[in-house]
C-alpha positions as CSV (number, residue, x, y, z in Angstrom):
1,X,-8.0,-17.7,-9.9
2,X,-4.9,-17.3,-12.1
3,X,-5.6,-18.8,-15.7
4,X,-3.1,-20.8,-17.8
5,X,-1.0,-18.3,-20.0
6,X,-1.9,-18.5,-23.5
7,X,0.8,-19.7,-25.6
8,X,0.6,-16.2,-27.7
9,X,0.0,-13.7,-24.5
10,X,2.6,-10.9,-24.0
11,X,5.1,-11.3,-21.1
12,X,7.8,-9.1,-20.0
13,X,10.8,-8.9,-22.6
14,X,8.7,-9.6,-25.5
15,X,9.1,-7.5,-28.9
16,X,6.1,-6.0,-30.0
17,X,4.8,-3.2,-32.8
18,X,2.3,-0.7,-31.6
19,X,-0.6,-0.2,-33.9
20,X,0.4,3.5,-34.8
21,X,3.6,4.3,-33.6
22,X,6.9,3.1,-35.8
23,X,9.5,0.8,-34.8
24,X,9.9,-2.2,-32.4
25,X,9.4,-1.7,-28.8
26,X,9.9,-4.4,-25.8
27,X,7.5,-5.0,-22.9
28,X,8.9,-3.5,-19.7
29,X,6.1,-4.0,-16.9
30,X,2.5,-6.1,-17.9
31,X,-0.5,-4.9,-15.5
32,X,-3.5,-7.0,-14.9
33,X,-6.8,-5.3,-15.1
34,X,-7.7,-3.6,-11.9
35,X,-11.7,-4.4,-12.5
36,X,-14.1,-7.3,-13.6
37,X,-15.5,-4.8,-16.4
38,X,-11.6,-4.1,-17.9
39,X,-10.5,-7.2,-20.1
40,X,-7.3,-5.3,-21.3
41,X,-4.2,-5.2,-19.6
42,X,-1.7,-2.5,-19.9
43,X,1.4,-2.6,-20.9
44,X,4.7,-0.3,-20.5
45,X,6.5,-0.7,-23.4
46,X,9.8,1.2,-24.5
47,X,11.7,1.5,-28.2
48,X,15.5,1.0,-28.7
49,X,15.6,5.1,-29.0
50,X,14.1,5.5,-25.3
51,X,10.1,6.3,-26.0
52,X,8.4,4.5,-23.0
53,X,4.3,4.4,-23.8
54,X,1.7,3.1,-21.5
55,X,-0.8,1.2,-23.8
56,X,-3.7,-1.4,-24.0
57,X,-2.5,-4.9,-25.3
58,X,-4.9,-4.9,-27.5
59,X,-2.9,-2.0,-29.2
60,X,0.5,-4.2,-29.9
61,X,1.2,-7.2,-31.9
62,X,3.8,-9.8,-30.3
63,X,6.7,-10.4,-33.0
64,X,7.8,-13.9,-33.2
65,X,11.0,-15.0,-31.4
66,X,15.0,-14.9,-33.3
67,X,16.2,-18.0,-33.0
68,X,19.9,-18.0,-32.4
């Protein structure tokens, strides 16, 4: 049942940008879709200045990995 991760999915600990809320936030807890009919997961995500959101991943953009 469990599918190969896409190489650009959103794990825990990844930065991302929310479609209409400033700043950076990082991905705290990544819940699987409770029904056949939901293709979204959702995502708790918190900013450096301690907003936490619950959102759809379809709302965030993964930003690409510092290296260093």
């Amino acid at each position: 049942m469990g599918a190969a991760m896409a190489d650009d999915e959103i794990r825990v600990g990844d930065d991302v940008v929310h479609q209409s809320h400033p700043g950076r936030f990082t991905v705290l807890s990544v819940a699987e879709p409770q029904a056949r009919n939901i293709y979204s997961r959702v995502l708790t995500i918190r900013s450096r200045e301690g907003v936490e959101m619950k959102v759809l991943d379809t709302t965030v953009r993964r930003l690409p990995a510092i290296a260093g």
